[in-house]
N, C-alpha and C positions, 0 to 999 in steps of 0.2 A: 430132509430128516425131520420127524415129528417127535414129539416127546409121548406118545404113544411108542413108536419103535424104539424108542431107548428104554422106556420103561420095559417093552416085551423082554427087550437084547438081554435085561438085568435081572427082571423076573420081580419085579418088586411093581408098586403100582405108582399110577401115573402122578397122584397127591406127596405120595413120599420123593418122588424124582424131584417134582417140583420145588417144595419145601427144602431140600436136598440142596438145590441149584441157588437157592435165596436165603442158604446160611439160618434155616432156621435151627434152636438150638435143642429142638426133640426131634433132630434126627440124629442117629451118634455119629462123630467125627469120622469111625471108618467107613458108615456107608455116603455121610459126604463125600469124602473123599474117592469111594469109590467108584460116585454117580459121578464125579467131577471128570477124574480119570476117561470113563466111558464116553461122557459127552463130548470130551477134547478129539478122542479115537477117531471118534463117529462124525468128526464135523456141526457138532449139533450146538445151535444158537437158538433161544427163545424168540419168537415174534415181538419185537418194541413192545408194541400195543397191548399183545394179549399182558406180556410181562409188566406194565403200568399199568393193566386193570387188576389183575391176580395180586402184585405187591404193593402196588400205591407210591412205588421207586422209581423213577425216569432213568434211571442209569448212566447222571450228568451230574458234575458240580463244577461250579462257577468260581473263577480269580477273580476279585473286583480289583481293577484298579485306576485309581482315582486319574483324570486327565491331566498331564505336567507339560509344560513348554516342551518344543524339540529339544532345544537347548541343554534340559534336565534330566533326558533320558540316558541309560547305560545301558550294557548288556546283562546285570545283573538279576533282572527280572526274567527276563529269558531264561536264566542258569536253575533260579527259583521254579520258576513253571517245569522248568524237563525233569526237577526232581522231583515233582509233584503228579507228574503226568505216569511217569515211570513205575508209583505204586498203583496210581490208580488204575491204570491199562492192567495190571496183572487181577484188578477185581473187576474188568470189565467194564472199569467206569469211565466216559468223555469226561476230559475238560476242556472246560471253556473259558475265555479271556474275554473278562468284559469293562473295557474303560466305563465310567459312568464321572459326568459333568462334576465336580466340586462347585461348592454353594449351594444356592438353593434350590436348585434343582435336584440334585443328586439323593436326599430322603423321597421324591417322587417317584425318581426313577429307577431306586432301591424296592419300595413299594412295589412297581410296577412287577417286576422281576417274580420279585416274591408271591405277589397273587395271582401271575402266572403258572407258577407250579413244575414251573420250567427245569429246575435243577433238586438235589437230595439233601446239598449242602452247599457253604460258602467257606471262601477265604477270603479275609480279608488282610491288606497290603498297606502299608506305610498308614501302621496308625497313627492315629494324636491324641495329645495326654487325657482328653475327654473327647472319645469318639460319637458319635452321633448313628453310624453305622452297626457298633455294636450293640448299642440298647435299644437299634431298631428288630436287630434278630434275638436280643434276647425277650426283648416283648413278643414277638413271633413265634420264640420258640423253635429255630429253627439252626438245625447242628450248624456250627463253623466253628473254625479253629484264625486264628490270626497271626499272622507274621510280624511279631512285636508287641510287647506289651504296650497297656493301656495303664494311665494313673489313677483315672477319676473313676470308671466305669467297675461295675461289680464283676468279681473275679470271675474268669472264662480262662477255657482252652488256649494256649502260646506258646511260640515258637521264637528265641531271641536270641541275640547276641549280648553278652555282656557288657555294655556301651561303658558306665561306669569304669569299670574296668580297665578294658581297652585304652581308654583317654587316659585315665590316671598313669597307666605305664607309659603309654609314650611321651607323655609330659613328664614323666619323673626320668623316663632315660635323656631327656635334655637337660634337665635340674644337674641329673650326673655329670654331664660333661661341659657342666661352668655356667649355663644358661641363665639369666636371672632374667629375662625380657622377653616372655613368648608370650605369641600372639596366638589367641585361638577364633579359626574361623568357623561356626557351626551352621546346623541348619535351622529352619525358624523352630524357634522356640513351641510353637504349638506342637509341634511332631513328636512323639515318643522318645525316639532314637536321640532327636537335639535336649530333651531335658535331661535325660540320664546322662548323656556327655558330657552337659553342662556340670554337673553335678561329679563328673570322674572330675573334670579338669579341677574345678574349684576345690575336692580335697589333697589334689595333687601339689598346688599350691598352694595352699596353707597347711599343710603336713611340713614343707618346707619352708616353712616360714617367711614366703615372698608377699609382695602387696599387689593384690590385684587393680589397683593403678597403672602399677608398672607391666602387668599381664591382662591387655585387654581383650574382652570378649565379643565378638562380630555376630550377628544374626544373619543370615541370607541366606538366599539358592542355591541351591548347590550345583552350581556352572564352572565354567572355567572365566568366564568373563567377570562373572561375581569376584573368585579371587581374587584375580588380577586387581579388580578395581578397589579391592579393601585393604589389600596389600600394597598399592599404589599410595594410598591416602597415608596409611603407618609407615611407611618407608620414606617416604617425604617430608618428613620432620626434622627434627635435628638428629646429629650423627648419634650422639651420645644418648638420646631415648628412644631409638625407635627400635623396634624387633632384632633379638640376635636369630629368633626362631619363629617356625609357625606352626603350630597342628590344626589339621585342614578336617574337617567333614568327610570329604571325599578324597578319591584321588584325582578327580577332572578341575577340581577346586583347586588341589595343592601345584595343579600344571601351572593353574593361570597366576597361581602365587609367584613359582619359579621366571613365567615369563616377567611378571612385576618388577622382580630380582635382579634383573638381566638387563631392564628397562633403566634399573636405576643405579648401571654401572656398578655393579656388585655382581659378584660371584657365588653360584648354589653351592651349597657345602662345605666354603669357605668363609662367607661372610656373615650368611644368611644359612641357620640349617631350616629344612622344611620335613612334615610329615605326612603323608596322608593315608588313607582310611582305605581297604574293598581289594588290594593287591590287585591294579589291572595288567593288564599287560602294557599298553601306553603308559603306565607309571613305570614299568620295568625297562622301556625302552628308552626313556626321556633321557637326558642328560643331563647333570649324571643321573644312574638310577635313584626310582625313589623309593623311599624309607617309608615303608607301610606299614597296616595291620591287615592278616588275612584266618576270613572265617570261613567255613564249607556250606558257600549256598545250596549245592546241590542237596549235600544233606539235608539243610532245612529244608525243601523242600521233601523229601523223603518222609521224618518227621514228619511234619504238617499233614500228610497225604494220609499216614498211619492214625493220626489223633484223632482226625475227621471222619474216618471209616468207624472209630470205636463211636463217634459221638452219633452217628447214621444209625449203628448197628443199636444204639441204645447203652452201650456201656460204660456210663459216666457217673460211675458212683463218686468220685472225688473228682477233684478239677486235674488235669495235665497238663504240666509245664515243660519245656526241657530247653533251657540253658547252653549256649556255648563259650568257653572262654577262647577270645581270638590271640595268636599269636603276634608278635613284633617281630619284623625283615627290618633291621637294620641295613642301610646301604648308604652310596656315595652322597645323597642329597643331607647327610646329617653328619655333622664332626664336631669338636672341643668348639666352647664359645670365642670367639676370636681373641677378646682379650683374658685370656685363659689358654688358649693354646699353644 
């Protein structure tokens, strides 16, 4: 099938079919729609080639995501990309998943990418509070949208969770049930997601009036070995200072807290409550279940998929944010503070 014959099939010429097919916006939305329609009928798909000489579009965008230990990976990125895939597949667009080195290699290999010409847009994935990725494409000039806000960097396209937030509730629904000694375990501080957290937990505890002495704050990976082993260290002290609680980064984190827990002849939900973060399924199954926060990756990646196509298509007159606030699954890993209960 030729865009010649579609154009005949339609009666229209073969510059409008074109232009039609590539969303431009002096053609009117019914005969896109209805060059859209035909070509779907017809079978009819443009040449790669000729289609990257004609629009200057590759009809690809790119997930960067930065390389993490085995150890540190989850399924969530996965959940992220199919909801990202999902809008873009209905405009016709590939994506693609590209780890790229962290350090200093990775503005090279960013570089490299980009003066390939290889992709239309970018995503980028687990920012940090001054990214280095993003004011390489905003010097480029080059649409993407990001999966979390940035702190330092001038304001762009995002897609977030309300981290803040989040934190602040689950430490306040322990505060509520007698808490006065939680331990929070975050991820490193350079990362977006760990500074806004930091930043829930910290007005959560002094809203209530507690002393962050008594509520210490851990920096790390977010592993399940990581927990265990910070949770290992606060739990080994004396009976009467150490954590009646913990709110965890993750939920792979708050596993290896609970085995910590277990380690140290205490009982989860009894002695020790615990929270963690992403609602997996292995936190649902643990025992007892655990006490999470859960946000709609897929969505975000829906989102993301949407801001990116406007920012491709040219349509960014103000910047685009969109915000979710995650909910709290109270379960068995969280009860009254022992001495309180």
């Amino acid at each position: 099938m030729s865009i010649q014959a579609l154009a005949d099939s339609l009666g229209i010429s073969i510059s409008t079919v074109s232009r039609a097919l590539n969303g431009y916006s002096d053609v009117s939305a019914s005969t896109r729609q209805k060059v859209f329609d035909a070509a779907k009928a017809m079978n009819y798909s443009p040449h790669p080639v000729a289609h990257r000489l004609a629009t200057g579009k590759t009809g690809a965008v790119a997930i960067l995501n930065p390389a993490r230990s085995g150890q540190a990976i989850d399924g969530s990125s996965a959940i992220l990309h199919t909801g990202v895939t999902q809008v873009m597949r209905e405009h016709k667009y590939f994506v693609l998943s590209l780890t790229l080195p962290t350090g200093e290699d990775e503005a090279t290999e960013l570089e490299r990418l980009l003066a390939g010409r290889l992709v239309d847009g970018v995503v980028v994935t687990r920012t940090r509070t001054q990214d280095s990725r993003v004011s390489l494409l905003q010097q480029r000039n080059i649409p993407f949208v990001t999966h979390g806000r940035t702190i330092e960097n001038a304001p762009h396209a995002w897609v977030d969770v309300d981290h803040e937030g989040v934190v602040a509730q689950a430490t306040s629904a322990l505060i509520e049930r007698g808490h006065r000694r939680i331990a929070f375990i975050n991820g490193m501080v350079h990362m977006s997601f760990a500074h806004l957290r930091d930043q829930g937990f910290r007005s959560a505890i002094s809203q209530a009036g507690l002393a962050l002495e008594h509520c210490p704050i851990h920096y790390t990976e977010l592993t399940g070995q990581m927990g265990r082993h910070v949770a290992a260290q606060l739990l080994a002290g004396n009976a009467m200072q150490r954590p009646t609680a913990f709110v965890c980064a993750s939920d792979l984190m708050a596993i290896g807290v609970m085995s910590a827990i277990r380690d140290a002849g205490l009982q989860v939900g009894q002695d020790v409550s615990v929270f963690g973060q992403g609602n997996t399924e292995a936190g649902l199954l643990s025992a007892p279940p655990l006490a999470s926060t859960e946000h709609d990756l897929l969505l975000h990646g829906q989102h993301i998929a949407r801001l990116l196509l406007q920012q491709i298509a040219g349509e960014d007159g103000s910047i685009m944010h969109w915000l979710e606030s995650s909910r709290l699954l109270l379960r068995g890993s969280v009860a009254s503070a022992p001495d309180t209960a």
